[in-house]
N, C-alpha and C positions, 0 to 999 in steps of 0.2 A: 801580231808580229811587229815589232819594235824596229821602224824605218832607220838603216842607215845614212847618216851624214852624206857620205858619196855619192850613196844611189838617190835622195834628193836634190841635190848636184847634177843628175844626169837628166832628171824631169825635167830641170828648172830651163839647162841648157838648151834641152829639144824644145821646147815650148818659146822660147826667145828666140827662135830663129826659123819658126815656121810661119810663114810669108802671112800678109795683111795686115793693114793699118790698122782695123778693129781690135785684131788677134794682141795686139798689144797690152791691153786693159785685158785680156781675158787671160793674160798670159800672167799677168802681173797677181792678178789675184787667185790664179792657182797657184802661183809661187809662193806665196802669203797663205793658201791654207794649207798646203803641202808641209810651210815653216810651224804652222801653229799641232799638224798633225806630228810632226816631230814632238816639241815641247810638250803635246800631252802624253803621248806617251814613255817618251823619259822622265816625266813627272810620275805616272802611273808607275815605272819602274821604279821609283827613289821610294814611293811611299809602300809597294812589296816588300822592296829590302828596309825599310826601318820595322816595318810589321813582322820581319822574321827576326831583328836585331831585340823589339821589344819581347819577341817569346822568348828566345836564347835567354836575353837576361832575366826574365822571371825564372828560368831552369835551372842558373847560377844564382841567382835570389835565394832560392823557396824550393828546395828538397821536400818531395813528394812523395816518403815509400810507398809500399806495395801493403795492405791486408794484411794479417794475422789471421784475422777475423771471417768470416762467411759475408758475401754481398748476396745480391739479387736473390736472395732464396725465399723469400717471403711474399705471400700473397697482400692484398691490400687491406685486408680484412684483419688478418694477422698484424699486418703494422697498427691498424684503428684503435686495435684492444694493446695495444703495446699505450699508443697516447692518450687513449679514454686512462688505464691503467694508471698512467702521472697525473690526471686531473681529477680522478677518483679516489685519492688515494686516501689516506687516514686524516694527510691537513687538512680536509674538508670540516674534520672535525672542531677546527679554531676557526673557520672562516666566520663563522658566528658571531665569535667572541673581536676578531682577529681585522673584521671588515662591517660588518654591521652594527659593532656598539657603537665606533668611531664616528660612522657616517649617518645614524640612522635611517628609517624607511624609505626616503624617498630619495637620498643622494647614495646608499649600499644599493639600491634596488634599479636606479638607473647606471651609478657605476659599474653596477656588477655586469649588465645587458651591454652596456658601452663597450667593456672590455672584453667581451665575447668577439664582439663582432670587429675590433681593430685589433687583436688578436689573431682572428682567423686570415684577417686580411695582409698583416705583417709575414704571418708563416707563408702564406701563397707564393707573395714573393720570393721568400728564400727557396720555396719549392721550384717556381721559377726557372731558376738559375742555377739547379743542381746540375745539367750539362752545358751549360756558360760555354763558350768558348771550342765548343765539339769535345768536350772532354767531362766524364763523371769527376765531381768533386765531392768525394763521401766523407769528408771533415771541415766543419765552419773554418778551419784556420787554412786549407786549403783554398775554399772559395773565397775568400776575403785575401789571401796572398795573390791568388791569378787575378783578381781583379787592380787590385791595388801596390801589391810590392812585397818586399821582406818584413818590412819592421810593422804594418799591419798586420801578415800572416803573424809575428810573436804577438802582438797587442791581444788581437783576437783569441791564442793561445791562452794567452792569461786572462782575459777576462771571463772565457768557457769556463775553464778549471776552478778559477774563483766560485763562478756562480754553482758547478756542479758539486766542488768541496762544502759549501753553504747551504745547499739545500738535499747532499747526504749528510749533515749534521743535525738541517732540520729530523730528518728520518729518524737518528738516532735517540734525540730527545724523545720524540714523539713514540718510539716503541720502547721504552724507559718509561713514561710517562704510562702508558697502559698497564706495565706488569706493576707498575705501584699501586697504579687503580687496581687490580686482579687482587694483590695482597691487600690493600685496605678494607677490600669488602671481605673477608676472611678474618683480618688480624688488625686493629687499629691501637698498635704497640708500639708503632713510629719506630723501631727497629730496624726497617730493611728502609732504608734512607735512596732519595732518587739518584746520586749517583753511584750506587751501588747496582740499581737493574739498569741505569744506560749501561754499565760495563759490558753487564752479563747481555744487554740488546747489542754492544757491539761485537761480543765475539760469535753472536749466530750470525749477525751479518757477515761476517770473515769466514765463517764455515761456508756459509751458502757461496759466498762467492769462489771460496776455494772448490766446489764442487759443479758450478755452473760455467763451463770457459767460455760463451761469449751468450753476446743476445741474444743473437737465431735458439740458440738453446733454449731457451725460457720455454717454449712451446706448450707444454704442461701447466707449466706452473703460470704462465697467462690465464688459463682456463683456470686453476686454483686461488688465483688471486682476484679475478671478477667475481668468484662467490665468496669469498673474504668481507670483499668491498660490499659486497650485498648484505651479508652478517650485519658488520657495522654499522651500514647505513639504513639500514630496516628498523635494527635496533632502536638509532640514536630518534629518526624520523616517529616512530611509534608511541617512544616513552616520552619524546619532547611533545606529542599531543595530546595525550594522556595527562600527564602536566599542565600542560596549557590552559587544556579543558577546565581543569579544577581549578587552576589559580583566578581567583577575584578580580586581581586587578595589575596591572605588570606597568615598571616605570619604562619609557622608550627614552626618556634626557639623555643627550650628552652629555657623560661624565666630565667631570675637569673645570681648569678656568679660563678666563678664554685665551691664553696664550697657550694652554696645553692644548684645546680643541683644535688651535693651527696647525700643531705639531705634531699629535695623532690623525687629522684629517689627511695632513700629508702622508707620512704614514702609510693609511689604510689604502692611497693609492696604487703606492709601491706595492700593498699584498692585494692591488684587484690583477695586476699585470702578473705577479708572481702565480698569481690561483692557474692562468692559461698558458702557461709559455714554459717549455723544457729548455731551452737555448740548445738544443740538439738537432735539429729537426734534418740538417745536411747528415747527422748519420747513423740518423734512425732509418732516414730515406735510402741510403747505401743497404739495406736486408732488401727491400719491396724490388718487386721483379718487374721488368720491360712489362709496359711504357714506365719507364719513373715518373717521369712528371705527372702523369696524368693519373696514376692506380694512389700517387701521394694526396694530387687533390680529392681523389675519394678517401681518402683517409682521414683526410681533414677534415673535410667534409660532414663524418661520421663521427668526429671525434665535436666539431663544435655544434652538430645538433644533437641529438643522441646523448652523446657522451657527456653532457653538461647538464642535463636532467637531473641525478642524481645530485647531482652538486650543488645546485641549487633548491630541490628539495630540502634537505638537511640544511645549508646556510639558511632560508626562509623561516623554516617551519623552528628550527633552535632560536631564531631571534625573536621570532613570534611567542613563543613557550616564555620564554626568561629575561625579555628584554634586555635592558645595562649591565643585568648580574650576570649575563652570558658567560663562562670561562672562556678561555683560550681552550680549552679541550673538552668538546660538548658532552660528554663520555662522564667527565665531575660535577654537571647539575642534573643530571636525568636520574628520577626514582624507579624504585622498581623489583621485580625479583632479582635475587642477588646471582642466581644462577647465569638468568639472561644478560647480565650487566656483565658476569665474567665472561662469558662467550663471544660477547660484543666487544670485549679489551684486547682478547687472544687472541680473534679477528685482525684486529688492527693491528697489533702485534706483529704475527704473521705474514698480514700486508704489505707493512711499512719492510721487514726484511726482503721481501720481492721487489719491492718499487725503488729500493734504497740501489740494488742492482741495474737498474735500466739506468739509472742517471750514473752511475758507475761506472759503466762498460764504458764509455769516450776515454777516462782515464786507463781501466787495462787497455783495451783495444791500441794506445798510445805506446806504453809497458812490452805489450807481449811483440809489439812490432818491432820496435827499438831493441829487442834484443831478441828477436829472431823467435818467438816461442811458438812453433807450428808443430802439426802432426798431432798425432791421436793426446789427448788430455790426461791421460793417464800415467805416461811414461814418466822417470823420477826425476827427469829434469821439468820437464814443464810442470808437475804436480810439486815438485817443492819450489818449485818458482813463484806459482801462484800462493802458498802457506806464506810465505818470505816477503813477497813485495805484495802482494794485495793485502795481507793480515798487517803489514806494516802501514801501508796508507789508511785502511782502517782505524788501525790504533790511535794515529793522530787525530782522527775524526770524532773518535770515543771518546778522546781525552778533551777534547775540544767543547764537546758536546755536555759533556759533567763540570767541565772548568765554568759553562756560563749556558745555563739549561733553561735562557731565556727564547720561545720557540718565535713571540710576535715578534720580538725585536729582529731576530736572525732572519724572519720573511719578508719585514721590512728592507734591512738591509741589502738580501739580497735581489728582491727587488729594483732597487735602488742604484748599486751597484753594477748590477751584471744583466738586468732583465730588461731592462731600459735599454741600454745601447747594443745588446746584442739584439734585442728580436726586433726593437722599431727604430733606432737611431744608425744602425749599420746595416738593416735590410732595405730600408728605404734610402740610404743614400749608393749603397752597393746594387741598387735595380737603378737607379739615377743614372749613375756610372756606366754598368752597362748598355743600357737602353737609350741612351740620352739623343743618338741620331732618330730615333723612333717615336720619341716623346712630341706630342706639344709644350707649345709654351705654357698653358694651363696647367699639364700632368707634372712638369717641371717644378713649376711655382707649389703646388699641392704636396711634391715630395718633399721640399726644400721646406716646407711648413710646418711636417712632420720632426725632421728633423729638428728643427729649431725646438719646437714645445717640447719634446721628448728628453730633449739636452737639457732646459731647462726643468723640467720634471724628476730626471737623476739628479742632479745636484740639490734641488730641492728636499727629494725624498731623505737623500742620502745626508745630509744635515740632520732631517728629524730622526731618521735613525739612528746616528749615533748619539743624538742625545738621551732615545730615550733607554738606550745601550748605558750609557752614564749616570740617568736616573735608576734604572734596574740596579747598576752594582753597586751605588753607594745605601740603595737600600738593603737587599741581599749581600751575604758573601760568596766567593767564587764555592763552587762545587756545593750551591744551594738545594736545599732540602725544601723545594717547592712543592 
């Protein structure tokens, strides 16, 4: 209780006037700590009320709605195969091509283990601090607004969408790229030209999402797309040994000269960070059910031992097979029956339109909030909603996808771009910020370190990728028959 002025007035008097010479000095410095019990406590009062002035104004900052979408419904196991799902996914099939020619054996094979493990430990954090502040934050541009203000919840904003519009386009190429594979081993007429099947890959992606309204939905078709990913990846693992076996002799060199090898080295950075990291993780974490924090770290958990297996399999074992000649899509150097090779496309295929959806959902879940789209999925407003505005963001992405159907470049970039500062340059300085009464001076200095290389590492990346975005188009033209 917060001492009045008057009533220590009334202390100070009775004590100054109760008899003995001692009592004087005793008198004195009760009135002195009586004065300083005052001053902290009106101090403790000033810094409550700036602490409600600072929440008030994030409220008027940083407009928070409510869901569209289903929270807490998901077990942890359920969220695991949702993130193994985005690291398994079909791009595993360039990582070959994509991270190992660039690097060879001993800088792909320690970069690739490096970024596992500063990967896992970047997510932790934003796992962290999904109830910050006694409040669930189930969208990155949320917890990065409560922490920091308005114009970082927009940055954030934009940089998510960036990264998730980037890498549903990768998707698009990538299940384009298979049904060209399906047709060439059938037809080698050069007739059905690659941006012709992205088309046709993006409008199954637009069907599926018109018929799946959010993530928690997926439930099924999680369980259909782990043995997708099994197809493919058996496949690719099998024939690229098989191969191996019988080739004589395989070059491991570094392509290029050495000004390119700085600039693909870079590069392949940006697609070791890209291979681990959905820049999702606040709300993928909004499905998983009480505890969050703790059913997330098993998720993650699961997702970077376990679920990196497979992915590294197929990176190793395709660099191992075909050294420098690796393609960007492991799927175009493996021999074999032509039955198994098309089963292995339409795998990936199928895949890529599942996986293209979880990195999706941030964008509807955005969509169907913003304009109210709730209640049964069915009815003709929210079901031509979804034809209308997802089939339209779609389209962009198709179109995007066929206008420059370069898949390294684009994982470069968005690497580069968006996978840098959102999973290690904004989680570790946003756990700084929070944390910072709790840290050492050590833990301080270590995040502040992160930060730094990370910042320089985007810009870095992000220079080589667009150059080698430059070098792609003046060789190719737009809407390339790669």
């Amino acid at each position: 209780m917060l001492a009045s002025p008057r009533k220590s007035e009334e202390i100070t008097t009775s004590l100054l006037w109760d008899g003995g010479g001692g009592g004087i000095g005793r008198r004195r410095e009760e009135r002195e700590s009586s004065a300083e019990f005052v001053t902290t406590e009106a101090h403790h009062h000033i810094d409550c009320k700036r602490s409600e002035v600072r929440d008030q104004n994030y409220q008027d900052d940083a407009e928070m709605p409510e869901t569209a979408h289903q929270i807490s419904s998901d077990s942890w196991f359920q969220v695991g195969f949702v993130l193994t799902t985005g690291i398994n996914s079909a791009y595993v099939l360039g990582y070959s091509g994509t991270i190992m020619v660039p690097l060879g054996w001993l800088s792909g094979v320690v970069g690739l283990i490096a970024a596992t493990l500063i990967s896992l430990y970047a997510n932790c954090l934003i796992a962290k601090l999904h109830q910050y502040g006694g409040k669930r934050h189930i969208r990155y541009r949320d917890l990065a607004g409560f922490i920091y203000g308005k114009k970082a919840y927009s940055l954030t904003w934009a940089l998510q969408y960036t990264n998730l519009f980037m890498i549903n386009t990768g998707f698009i190429i990538l299940a384009g790229s298979a049904l060209k594979a399906v047709y060439v081993l059938f037809r080698d007429d050069d007739m059905l030209k690659l941006p012709y099947c992205i088309t046709v890959a993006g409008f199954v992606c637009g069907m599926f999402a018109i018929g799946i309204p959010h993530l928690s939905a997926l439930r099924l078709w999680l369980g259909a797309s782990t043995f997708l990913s099994l197809i493919f990846m058996i496949v690719a693992i099998v024939l690229s040994l098989c191969d191996g076996i019988k080739a004589t002799a395989r070059d491991y060199s570094i392509p290029g000269t050495k000004i390119s090898k700085i600039f693909t080295t870079i590069g392949a950075s940006a697609n070791l960070v890209f291979a681990f990291n959905t820049g999702m993780i606040p709300e993928i974490q909004a499905t998983i059910r009480q505890p969050v924090v703790e059913n997330m770290l098993k998720a993650l958990y699961f997702q970077f031992s376990v679920g990196v297996l497979p992915m590294y399999a197929v990176t190793f074992i395709g660099y191992w097979a075909y050294g420098s000649s690796t393609s960007t899509y492991l799927l175009s150097n493996v021999s074999g029956p032509v039955w198994v090779k098309a089963m292995a496309n339409i795998a990936a295929f199928l895949h890529s339109v599942i996986a293209l959806h979880i990195f999706a959902s941030p964008m509807y879940e955005y969509l169907d909030t913003k304009f109210g789209i709730k209640g049964s999925p069915l009815t003709l407003r929210n079901l031509s909603f979804r034809v209308f505005v997802r089939g339209g963001y779609l389209a962009i992405n198709t179109f995007v996808s066929a206008l420059l159907p370069f898949l390294g470049d684009f994982m470069s970039l968005t690497g580069a771009a968006s996978t840098f500062p959102l999973t290690f340059i904004l989680a570790n300085h946003m756990y700084l910020t929070a944390k910072k009464s709790k840290l050492t001076s050590l833990k301080k200095l270590w995040h502040w370190l992160n930060v730094c290389f990370f910042a320089l590492m985007s810009v870095a990346a992000a220079v080589a990728a667009l150059r080698q975005i430059a070098v792609d188009s003046k060789t190719y033209n737009f809407f390339a028959d790669l």
